[in-house]
C-alpha positions in Angstrom: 94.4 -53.7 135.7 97.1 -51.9 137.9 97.5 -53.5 141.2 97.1 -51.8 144.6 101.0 -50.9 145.1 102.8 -51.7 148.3 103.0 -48.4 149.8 99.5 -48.7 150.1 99.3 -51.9 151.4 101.5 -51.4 153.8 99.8 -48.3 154.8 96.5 -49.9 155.3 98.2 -53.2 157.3 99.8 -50.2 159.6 96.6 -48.5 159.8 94.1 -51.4 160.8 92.9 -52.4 164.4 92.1 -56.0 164.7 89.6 -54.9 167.6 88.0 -51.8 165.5 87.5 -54.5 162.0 85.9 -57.3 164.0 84.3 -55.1 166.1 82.3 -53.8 163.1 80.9 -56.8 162.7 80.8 -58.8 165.9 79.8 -57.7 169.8 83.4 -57.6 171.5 83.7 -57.1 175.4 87.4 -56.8 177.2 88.9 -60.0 178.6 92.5 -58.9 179.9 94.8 -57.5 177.2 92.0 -58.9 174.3 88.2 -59.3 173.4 86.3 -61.7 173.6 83.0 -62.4 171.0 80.2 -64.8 169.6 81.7 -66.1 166.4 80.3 -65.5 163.6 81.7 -68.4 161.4 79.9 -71.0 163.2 76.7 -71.2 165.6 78.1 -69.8 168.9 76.0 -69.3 172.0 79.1 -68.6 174.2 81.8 -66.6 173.0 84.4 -68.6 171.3 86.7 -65.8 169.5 89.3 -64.4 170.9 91.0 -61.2 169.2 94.2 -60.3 170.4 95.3 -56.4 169.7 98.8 -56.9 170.2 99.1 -59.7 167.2 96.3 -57.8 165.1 94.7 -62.0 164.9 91.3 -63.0 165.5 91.0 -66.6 166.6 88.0 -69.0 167.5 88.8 -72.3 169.6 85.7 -74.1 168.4 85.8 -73.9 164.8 89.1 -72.5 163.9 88.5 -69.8 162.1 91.9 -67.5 162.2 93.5 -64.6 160.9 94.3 -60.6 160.5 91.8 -57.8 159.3 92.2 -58.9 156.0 91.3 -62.6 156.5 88.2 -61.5 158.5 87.1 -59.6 155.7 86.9 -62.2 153.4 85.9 -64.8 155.3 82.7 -62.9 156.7 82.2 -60.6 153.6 83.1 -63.0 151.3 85.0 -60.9 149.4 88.4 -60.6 147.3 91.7 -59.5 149.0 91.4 -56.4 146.6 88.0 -55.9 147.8 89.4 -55.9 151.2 91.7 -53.9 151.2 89.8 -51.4 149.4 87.6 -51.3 152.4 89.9 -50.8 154.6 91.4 -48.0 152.7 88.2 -46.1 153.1 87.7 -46.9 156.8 91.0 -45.2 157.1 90.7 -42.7 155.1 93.5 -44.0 153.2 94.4 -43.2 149.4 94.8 -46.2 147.3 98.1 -45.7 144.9 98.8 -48.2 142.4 101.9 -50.0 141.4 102.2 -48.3 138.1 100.4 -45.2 136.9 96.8 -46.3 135.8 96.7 -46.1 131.5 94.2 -43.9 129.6 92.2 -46.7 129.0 92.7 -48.2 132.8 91.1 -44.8 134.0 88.6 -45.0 131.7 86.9 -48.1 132.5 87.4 -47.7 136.1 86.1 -44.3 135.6 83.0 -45.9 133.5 82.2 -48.4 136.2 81.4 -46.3 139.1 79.9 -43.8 136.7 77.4 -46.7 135.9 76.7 -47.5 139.3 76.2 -43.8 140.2 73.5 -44.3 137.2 72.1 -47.3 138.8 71.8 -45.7 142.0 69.8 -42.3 141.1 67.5 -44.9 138.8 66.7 -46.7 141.9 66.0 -44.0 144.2 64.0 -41.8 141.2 61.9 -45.4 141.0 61.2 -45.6 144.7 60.2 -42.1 145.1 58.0 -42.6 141.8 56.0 -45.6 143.3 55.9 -43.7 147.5 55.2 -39.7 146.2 53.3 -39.8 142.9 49.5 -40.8 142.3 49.9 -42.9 139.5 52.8 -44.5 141.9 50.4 -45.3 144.3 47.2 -46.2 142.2 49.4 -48.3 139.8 52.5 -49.6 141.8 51.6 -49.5 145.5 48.1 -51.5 144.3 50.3 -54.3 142.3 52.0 -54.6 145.7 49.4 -54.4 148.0 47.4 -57.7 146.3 50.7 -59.5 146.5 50.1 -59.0 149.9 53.9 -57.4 150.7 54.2 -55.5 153.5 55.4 -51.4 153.7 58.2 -52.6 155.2 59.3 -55.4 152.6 58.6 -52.8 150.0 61.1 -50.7 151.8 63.8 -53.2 152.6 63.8 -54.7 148.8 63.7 -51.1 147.4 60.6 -51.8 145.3 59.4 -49.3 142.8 57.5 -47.8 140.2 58.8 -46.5 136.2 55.9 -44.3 135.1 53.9 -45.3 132.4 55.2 -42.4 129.9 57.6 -42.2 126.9 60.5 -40.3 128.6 59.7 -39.1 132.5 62.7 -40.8 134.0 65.1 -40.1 130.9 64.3 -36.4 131.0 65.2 -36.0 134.5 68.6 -38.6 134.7 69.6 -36.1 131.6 68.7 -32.8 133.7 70.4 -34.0 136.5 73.7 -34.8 134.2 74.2 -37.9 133.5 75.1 -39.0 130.1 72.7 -40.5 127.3 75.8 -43.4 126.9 75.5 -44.7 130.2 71.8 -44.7 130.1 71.5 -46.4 127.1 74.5 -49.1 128.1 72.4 -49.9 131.2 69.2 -50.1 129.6 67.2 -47.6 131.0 66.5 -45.7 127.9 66.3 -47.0 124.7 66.1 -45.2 121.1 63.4 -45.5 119.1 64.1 -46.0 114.9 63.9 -42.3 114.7 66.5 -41.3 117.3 64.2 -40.2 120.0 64.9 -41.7 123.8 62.3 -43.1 125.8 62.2 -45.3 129.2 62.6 -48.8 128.7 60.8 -49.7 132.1 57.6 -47.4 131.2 54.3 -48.7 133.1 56.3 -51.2 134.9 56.9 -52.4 138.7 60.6 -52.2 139.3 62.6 -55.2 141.1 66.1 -53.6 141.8 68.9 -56.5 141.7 71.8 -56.2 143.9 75.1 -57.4 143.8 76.7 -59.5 146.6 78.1 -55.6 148.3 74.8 -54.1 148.4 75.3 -52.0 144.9 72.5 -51.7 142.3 74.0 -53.9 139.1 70.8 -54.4 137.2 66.9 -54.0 137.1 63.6 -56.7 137.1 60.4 -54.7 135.8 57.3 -56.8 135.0 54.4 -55.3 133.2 50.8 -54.6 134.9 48.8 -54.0 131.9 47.5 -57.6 130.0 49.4 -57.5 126.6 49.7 -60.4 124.9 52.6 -58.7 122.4 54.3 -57.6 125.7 56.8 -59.6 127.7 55.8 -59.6 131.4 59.5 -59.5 132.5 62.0 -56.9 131.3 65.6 -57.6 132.6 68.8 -54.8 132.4 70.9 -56.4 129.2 74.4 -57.5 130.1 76.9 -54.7 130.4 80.6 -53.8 132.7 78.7 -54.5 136.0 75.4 -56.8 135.0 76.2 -60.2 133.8 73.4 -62.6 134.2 75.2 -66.0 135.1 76.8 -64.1 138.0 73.9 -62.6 139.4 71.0 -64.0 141.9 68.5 -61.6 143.1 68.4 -61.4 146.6 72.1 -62.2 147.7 72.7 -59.0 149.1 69.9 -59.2 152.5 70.0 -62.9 152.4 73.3 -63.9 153.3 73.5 -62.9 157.0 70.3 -65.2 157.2 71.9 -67.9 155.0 75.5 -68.0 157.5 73.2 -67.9 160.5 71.3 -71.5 158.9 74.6 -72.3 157.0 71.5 -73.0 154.5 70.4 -71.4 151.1 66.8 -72.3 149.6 66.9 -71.6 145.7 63.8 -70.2 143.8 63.0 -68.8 140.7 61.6 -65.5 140.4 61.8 -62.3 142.5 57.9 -62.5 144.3 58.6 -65.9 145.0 62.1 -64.6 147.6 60.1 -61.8 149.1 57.0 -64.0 149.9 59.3 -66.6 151.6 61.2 -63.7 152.9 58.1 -62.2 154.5 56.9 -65.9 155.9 60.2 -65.5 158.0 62.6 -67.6 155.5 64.9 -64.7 154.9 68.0 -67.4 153.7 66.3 -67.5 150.3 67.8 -66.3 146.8 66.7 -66.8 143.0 68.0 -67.8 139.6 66.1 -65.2 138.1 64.5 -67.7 135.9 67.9 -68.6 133.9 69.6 -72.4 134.4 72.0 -72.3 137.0 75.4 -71.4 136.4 78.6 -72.2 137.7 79.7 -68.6 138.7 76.2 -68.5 140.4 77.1 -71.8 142.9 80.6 -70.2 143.4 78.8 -67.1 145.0 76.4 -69.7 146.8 79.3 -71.6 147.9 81.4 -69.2 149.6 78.4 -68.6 151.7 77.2 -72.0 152.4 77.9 -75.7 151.4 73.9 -76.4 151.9 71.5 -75.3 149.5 67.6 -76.8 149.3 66.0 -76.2 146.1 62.4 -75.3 146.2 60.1 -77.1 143.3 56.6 -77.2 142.4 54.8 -79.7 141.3 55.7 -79.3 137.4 57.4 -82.7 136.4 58.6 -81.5 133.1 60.4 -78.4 134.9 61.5 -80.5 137.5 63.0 -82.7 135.0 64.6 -80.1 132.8 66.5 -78.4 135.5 68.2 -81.6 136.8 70.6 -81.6 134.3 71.9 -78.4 135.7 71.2 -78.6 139.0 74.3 -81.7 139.1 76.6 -78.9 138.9 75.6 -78.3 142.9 77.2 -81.7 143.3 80.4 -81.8 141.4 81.3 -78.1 142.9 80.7 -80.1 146.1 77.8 -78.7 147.3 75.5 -80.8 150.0 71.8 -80.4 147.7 68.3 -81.5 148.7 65.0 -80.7 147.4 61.2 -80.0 148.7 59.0 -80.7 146.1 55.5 -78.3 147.1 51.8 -79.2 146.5 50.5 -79.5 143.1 49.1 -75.8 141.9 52.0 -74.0 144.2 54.9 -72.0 143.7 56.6 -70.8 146.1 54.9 -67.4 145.8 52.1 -68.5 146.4 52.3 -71.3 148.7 54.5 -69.0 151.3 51.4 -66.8 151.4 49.3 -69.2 152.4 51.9 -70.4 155.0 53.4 -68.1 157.3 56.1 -68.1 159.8 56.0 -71.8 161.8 53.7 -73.4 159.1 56.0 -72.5 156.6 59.3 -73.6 158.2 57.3 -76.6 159.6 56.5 -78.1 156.2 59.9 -77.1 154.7 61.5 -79.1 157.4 59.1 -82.2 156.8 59.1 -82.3 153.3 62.7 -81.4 152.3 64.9 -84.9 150.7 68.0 -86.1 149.3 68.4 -84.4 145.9 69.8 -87.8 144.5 66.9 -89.7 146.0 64.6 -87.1 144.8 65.9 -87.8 141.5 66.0 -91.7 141.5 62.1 -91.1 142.1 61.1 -88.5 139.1 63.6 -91.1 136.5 62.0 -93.7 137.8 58.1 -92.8 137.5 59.4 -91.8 133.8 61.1 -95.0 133.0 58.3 -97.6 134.2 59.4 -100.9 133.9 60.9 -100.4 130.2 64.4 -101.9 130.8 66.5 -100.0 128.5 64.8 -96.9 130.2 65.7 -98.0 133.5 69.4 -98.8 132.1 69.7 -95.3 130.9 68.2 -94.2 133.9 71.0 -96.0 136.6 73.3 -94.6 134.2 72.1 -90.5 134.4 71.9 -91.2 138.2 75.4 -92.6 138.5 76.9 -90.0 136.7 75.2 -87.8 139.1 77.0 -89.6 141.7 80.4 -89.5 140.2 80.4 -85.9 140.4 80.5 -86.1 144.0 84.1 -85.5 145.5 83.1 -87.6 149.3 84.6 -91.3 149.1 82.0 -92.1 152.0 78.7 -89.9 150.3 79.4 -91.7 147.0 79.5 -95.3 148.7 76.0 -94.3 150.4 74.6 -93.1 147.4 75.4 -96.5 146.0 74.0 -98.3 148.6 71.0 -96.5 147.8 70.6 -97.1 144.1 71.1 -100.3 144.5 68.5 -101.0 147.1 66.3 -98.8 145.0 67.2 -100.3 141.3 67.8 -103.6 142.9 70.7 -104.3 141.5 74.0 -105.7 143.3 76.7 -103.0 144.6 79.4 -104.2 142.8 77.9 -103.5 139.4 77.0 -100.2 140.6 81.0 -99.5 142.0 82.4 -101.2 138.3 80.5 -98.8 136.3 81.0 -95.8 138.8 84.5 -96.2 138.9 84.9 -95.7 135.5 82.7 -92.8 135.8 84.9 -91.2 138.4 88.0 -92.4 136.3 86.9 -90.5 133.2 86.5 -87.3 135.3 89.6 -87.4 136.7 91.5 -87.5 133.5 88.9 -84.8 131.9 89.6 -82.7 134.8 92.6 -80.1 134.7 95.5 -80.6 136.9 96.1 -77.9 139.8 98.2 -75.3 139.1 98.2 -75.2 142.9 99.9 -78.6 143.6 103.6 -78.2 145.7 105.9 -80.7 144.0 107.2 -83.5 146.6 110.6 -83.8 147.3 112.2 -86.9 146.1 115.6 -86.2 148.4 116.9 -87.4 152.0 116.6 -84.9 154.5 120.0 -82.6 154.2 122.5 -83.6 156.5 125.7 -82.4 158.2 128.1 -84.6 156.6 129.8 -83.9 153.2 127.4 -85.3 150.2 128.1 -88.8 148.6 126.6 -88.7 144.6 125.6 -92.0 144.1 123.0 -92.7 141.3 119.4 -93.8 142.6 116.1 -94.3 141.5 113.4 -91.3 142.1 111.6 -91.8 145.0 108.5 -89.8 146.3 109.7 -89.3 150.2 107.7 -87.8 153.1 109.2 -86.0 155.7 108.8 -88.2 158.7 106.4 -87.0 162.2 109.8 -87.1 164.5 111.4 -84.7 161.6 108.8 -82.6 161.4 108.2 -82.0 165.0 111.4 -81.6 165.7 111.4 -78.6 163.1 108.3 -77.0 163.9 109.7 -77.0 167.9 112.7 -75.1 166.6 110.5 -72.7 164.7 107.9 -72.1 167.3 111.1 -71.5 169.6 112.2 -68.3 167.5 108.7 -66.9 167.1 108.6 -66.6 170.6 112.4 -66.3 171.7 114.3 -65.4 168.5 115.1 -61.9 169.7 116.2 -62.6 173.4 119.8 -63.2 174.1 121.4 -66.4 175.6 125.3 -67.0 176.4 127.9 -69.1 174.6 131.9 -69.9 175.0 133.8 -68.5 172.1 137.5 -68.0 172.7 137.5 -69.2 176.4 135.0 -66.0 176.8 130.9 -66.2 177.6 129.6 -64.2 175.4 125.6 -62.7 174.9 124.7 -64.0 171.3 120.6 -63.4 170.3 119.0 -66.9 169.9 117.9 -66.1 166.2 121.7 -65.6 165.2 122.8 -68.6 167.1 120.0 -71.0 165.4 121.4 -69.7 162.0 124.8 -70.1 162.7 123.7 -74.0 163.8 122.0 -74.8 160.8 124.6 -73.3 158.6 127.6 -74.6 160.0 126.0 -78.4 159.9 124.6 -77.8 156.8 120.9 -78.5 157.5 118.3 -77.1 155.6 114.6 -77.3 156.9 112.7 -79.7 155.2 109.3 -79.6 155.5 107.6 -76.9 152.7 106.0 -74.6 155.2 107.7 -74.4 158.4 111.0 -73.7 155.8 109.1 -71.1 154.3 108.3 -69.8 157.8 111.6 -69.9 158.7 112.6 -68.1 155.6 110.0 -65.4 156.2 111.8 -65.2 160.1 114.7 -64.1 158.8 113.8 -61.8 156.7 111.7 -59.8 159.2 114.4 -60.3 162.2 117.2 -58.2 159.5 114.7 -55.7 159.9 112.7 -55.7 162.6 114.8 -55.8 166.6 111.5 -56.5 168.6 109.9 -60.0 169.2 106.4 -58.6 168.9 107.0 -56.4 165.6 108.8 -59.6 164.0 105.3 -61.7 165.0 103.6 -59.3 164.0 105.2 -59.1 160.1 104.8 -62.9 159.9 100.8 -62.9 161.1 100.6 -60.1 157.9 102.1 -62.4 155.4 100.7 -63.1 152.2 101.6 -66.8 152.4 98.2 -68.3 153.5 100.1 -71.2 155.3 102.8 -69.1 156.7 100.2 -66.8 158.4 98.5 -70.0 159.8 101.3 -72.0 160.9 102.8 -68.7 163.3 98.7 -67.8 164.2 98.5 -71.7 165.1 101.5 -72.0 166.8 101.9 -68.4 168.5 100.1 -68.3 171.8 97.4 -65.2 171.8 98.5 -64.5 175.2 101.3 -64.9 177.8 100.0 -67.7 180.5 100.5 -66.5 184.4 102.5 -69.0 185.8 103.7 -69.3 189.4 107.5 -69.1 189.3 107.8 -71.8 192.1 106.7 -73.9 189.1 110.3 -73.7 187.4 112.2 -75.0 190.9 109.3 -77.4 192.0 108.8 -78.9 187.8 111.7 -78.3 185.7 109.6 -77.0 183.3 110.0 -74.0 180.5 107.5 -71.6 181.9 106.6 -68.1 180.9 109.3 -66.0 182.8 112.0 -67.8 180.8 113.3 -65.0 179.2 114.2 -63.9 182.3 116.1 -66.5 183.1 119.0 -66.9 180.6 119.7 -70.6 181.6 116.7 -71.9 181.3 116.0 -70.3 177.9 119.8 -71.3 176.8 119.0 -75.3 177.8 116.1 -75.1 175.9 117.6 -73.9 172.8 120.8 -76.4 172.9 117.7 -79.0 173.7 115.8 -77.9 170.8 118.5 -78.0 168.3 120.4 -80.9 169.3 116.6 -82.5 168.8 116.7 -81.4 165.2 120.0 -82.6 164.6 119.2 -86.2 165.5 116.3 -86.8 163.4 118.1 -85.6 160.6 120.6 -87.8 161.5 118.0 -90.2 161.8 116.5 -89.4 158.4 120.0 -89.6 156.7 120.8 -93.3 158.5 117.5 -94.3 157.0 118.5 -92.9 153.3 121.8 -94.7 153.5 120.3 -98.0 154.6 117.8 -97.7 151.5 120.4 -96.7 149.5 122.5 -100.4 150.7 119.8 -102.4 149.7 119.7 -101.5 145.9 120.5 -104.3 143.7 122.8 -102.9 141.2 125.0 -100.9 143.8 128.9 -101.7 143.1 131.8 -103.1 145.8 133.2 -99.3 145.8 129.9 -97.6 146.8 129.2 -99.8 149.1 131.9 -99.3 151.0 132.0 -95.7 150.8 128.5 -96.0 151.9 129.3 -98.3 155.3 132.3 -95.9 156.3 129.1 -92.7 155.9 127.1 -94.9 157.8 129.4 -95.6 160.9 129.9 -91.9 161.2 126.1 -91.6 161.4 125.8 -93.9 163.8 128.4 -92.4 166.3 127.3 -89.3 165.4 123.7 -90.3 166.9 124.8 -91.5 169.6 126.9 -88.4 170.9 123.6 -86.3 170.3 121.4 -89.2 172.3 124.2 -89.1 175.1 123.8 -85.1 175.1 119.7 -85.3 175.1 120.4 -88.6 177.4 118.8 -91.0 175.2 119.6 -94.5 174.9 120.0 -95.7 171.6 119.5 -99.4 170.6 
């Protein structure tokens, strides 16, 4: 599909207001030059995030969380960038262009999509006014509800309704108000009989409308209210462009602003058993919809929550088919426990007997470990048959090797073996292999940064000698020292200092003079994202003259870790600091810029920094480099004479910086 083009996107990054997106979603009040706000990514009872106009970031100091508009967005929608932006685009008013003119066919699926939601939606509204303004609506539908015991206003807030129990009432009128027989048939709201004619699939039925994660109508429940033996009691919308089953769990939609305010997610079957929990007050509740969980159904759960309970009754052979599945939860690293309910319950039927505080109460008592929960049912199965029991240790290990915690795993194991009674370390022998085999049945990431296997780059000329590969890690001292100078342009790059050229003192902007350092010395940055950030400097300062507008491009990048590192590293606002504090301290306070002196100490500090630990980092290269066995009298030599001039070298930066060095 044709991508959202740049123009657009730069459009909509012009266009949005930190203050006005958060704002949408969270209760902002004015603290100085920024807001202030509960966050909603964790539980906050005094307002942690802090959004910042002038940056366009949102930032909360208890948990974390961090971004732009965008990030927001995803984080608290949990939706795609596309999706994102898309939103944006209408809460701007914005046109979205794409890269490259949309194809015939392009246009036409899009074009078919929102055609089949537009179907969708009419179908649910002619189905809630069917059950609210018709008798047969009321006698029929409102009664089935009613004797569920579901309240007007759950029948509202699920959008409950009614498909009159004739051949062709809805069909008729979706044709009379234009929309096409295709689309109706591809949904599977009308059907054709052998003889051509149309007619309502949901006829005579109570209508469950299923909505997708955004709040649009994908798909349709209807259950049957006439006894027919010949007749299924469940009628589901078949898969088509914007219904596909193993992405789909009824309920989604309402429950997950409940589900992030629990950071929990109970999982049921059917659609009365989520609106009877839902009306007992446990509104962070979704369902299957009967099918075996799937793994693009736990990647929806887990971008809302890491914590999901699943609700059983007291059915062992149910209990025992769904296990199987139910490991998935573990190896996508969900945390999964169970609450098994009385014998003769569901959870339909037990929440109606339990409302509010009895419900939650007996939730909270009776919900377990999954694992353990599991070790139990095998183990009533098993009896005291050994090669049962074997098989048994073995299903629950496997179980166990699907979770991704070091420190869960070794609990788990500690567990099985004090419930098997058997030693640990026959338990960790036959895990490991478990884990072993998973690994190399896993795929590799395509994500993984290859490690640099070289020396930091230094300012002397190279010296090519042969040496074994080496996986290196840039050293703490390095990498401070190159974040410092990084975090020194984000916030000074633009300001001018003074330096003698040609017995003259002239202005020079600290940006051009940190370039012309590292190029002249031949230093290149080494660690993977502060280079990149550095990179991603440059490139904004050739266009951009003002401080603020160049942070402003980097907290907008599409690097993930670029846009973290500046919105970690890039205070949301300026302190106020007494200026006595600069005489009285010696310290680099805010008001630097304004003092030329100050600023230009702190560069020459800040570079000169740099310069000996890559000094350092090359002296430590060339020492590893002596010690190799097969090195010859000529290299050697070459390589003492590089090392002397690394040592003096070292020790006119120290004497600069005074440092002593041993």
């Amino acid at each position: 599909m044709a991508k959202i083009s740049r123009r657009t996107i730069d459009e909509i990054y012009a266009s949005m207001k930190i203050e006005e997106v958060v704002g949408d979603f969270v209760s902002l009040k004015r603290q100085g030059s920024g807001y202030v706000g509960i966050c909603p990514f964790h539980d906050d009872r005094n307002p942690s995030m802090h959004v910042t106009p002038r940056l366009g970031i949102y930032k909360c100091f208890v948990c974390d969380a961090k971004g732009n508009a965008i990030n927001f967005l995803m984080e608290h929608e949990k939706i795609t960038y596309p999706e994102a932006l898309e939103y944006l685009a209408k809460k701007y008013s914005i046109t979205i262009e794409y890269d490259r003119p949309e194809t015939d066919v392009e246009r036409e699926q899009r074009t078919e999509r929102e055609s089949l939601y537009l179907v969708n939606e009419f179908a649910e509204k002619f189905f809630i006014d069917q059950l609210h303004n018709t008798e047969e609506g009321q006698l029929m539908g409102m009664t089935y509800f009613k004797e569920r015991g579901f309240k007007d206003s759950t029948i509202e807030q699920f959008h409950l309704g009614y498909c009159p129990d004739s051949w062709d009432t809805f069909t008729k009128e979706a044709l009379k108000q234009g929309y096409q027989e295709d689309f109706l048939l591809k949904l599977g709201l009308t059907h054709k009989s052998s003889n051509g004619k149309l007619y309502d699939f949901y006829r005579g039925r109570v209508i469950f409308p299923i909505h997708n994660v955004s709040g649009k109508v994908i798909g349709f429940g209807g259950r049957v209210l006439k006894k027919d033996e010949k007749t299924a009691k469940y009628y589901n919308s078949p898969e088509n462009e914007i219904y596909h089953k193993r992405e789909t769990l009824y309920d989604i939609y309402l429950a997950k602003k409940a589900i992030r305010a629990a950071d929990n997610i109970y999982l049921v079957e059917g659609y009365t058993d989520v609106i009877s929990m839902f009306e007992s007050g446990i509104e962070n509740v979704v369902a299957s919809s009967g099918t075996s969980l799937t793994e693009e159904q736990i990647h929806i759960l887990s971008r809302q929550s890491k914590n999901i309970t699943v609700l059983y009754d007291g059915d062992r052979a149910g209990i025992k088919a769904s296990l199987r599945g139910i490991d998935l939860l573990l190896n996508k690293g969900m945390n999964v426990k169970v609450c098994l309910l009385p014998d003769g319950d569901d959870p339909d039927s037990f929440a109606k007997k339990h409302r509010d505080s009895e419900m939650k109460e007996y939730l909270e008592k009776n919900t377990t470990d999954f694992l353990l929960f599991k070790a139990q049912i095998l183990s009533e199965e098993s009896g005291n048959d050994p090669v049962k029991r074997a098989a048994m240790v073995s299903d629950m290990l496997k179980s166990i090797a699907g979770i991704q915690d070091n420190i869960v795993r070794a609990f788990y194991v500690k567990e099985c073996s004090r419930l098997f009674n058997l030693p640990e370390e026959t338990l960790n022998t036959e895990l490991k292999r478990l884990v072993w085999a998973n690994m190399r049945s896993a795929k590799p990431s395509s994500t993984t940064a290859p490690v640099s296997d070289s020396p930091a780059q230094n300012p002397f000329p190279e010296i090519n000698i042969h040496s074994p590969k080496q996986t290196q890690t840039i050293n703490d001292k390095l990498y401070e020292a190159e974040k410092n100078l990084v975090i020194l342009l984000l916030q000074f790059g633009c300001y001018e200092i003074h330096v003698e050229k040609d017995e003259e003192n002239l202005p020079i902007r600290v940006d051009q003079f940190i370039c012309d350092e590292l190029f002249n010395d031949n230093i290149i940055l080494k660690s993977p994202v502060i280079a990149r950030t550095f990179d991603s400097y440059v490139k904004s300062a050739e266009l951009l003259k003002d401080q603020n507008a160049i942070q402003r491009a980097l907290l907008m990048s599409e690097d993930d870790e670029v846009r973290n590192f500046v919105i970690e590293n890039l205070p949301t606002e300026i302190p106020e600091v007494s200026p006595n504090w600069e005489n009285r301290y010696e310290v680099l306070i805010s008001s630097m810029h304004n003092n030329v002196q100050v600023l230009q100490q702190e560069v020459q500090n800040v570079l000169m920094n740099l310069k000996l630990r890559v000094v350092e980092d090359t002296i430590s290269y060339v020492e590893s480099q002596l010690k190799l066995p097969d090195l010859n009298e000529t290299d050697t030599e070459m390589l003492m004479g590089y090392m002397c001039e690394l040592v003096q070298t070292r020790k006119t930066i120290s004497s600069f910086l005074n440092r002593t060095v041993s």
